[in-house]
C-alpha positions in Angstrom: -24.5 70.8 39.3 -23.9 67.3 37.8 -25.5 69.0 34.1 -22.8 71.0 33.8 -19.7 68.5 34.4 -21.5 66.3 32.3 -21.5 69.6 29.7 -17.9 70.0 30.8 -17.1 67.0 29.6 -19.0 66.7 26.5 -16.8 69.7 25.2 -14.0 67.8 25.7 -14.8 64.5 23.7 -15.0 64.6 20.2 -16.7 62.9 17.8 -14.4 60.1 17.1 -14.2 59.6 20.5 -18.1 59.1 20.7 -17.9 56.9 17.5 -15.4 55.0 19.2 -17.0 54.2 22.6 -19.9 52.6 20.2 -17.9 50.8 18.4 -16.2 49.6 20.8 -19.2 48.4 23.0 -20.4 47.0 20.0 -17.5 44.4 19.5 -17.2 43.7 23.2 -21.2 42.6 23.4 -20.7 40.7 20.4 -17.2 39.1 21.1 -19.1 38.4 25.0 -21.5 36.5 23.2 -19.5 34.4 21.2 -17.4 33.2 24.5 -19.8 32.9 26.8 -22.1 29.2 27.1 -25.5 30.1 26.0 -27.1 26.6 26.1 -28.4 26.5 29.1 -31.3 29.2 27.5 -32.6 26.0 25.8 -33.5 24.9 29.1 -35.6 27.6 30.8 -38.8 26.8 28.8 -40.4 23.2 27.4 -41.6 22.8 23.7 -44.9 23.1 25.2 -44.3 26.4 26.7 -42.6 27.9 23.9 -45.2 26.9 21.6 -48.7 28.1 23.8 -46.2 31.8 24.3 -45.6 32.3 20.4 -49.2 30.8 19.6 -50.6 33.9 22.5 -48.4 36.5 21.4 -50.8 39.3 19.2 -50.3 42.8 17.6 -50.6 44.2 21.2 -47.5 42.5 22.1 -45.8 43.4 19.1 -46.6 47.2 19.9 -45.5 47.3 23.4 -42.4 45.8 22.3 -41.7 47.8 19.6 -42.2 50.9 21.7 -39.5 49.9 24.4 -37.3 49.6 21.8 -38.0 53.3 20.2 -37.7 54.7 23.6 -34.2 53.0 23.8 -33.3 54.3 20.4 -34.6 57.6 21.9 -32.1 57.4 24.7 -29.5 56.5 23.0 -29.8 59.5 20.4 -30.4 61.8 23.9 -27.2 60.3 25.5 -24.6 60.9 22.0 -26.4 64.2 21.6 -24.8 65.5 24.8 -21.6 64.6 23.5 -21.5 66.6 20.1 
């Protein structure tokens, strides 16, 4: 039942509207990270730490992170697909 409201709905929007949305998400995260304090990130790990994490990180690594961020891309495109 929820499909088809969400189908209701998506023939309502527009493209601009969709285009909009993003955009507008897209200057709110950024704008929320230039006000917000961020320094206290510096803190969470010492030099020591940071160095023995990049000096373990391999090609492994590097895959399963690159394949969280495809299936975000993926979602994304899934999620604007329903509205046009």
């Amino acid at each position: 039942m929820d499909y088809f409201l969400l189908t209701g709905f998506a023939r309502e929007i527009s493209t601009m509207d969709v285009i909009g949305i993003i955009v507008g998400h897209i200057i709110f995260g950024f704008a929320l990270t230039q006000l917000l304090d961020w320094s206290w990130l510096k803190n969470l790990m010492s030099d020591e730490d940071k160095e023995k994490m990049l000096n373990g990180y391999n090609w492994k690594d590097l895959l399963v992170d690159s394949a969280i961020i495809t299936v975000v891309i993926g979602f994304l495109f899934l999620l604007i697909s329903l509205f046009l």
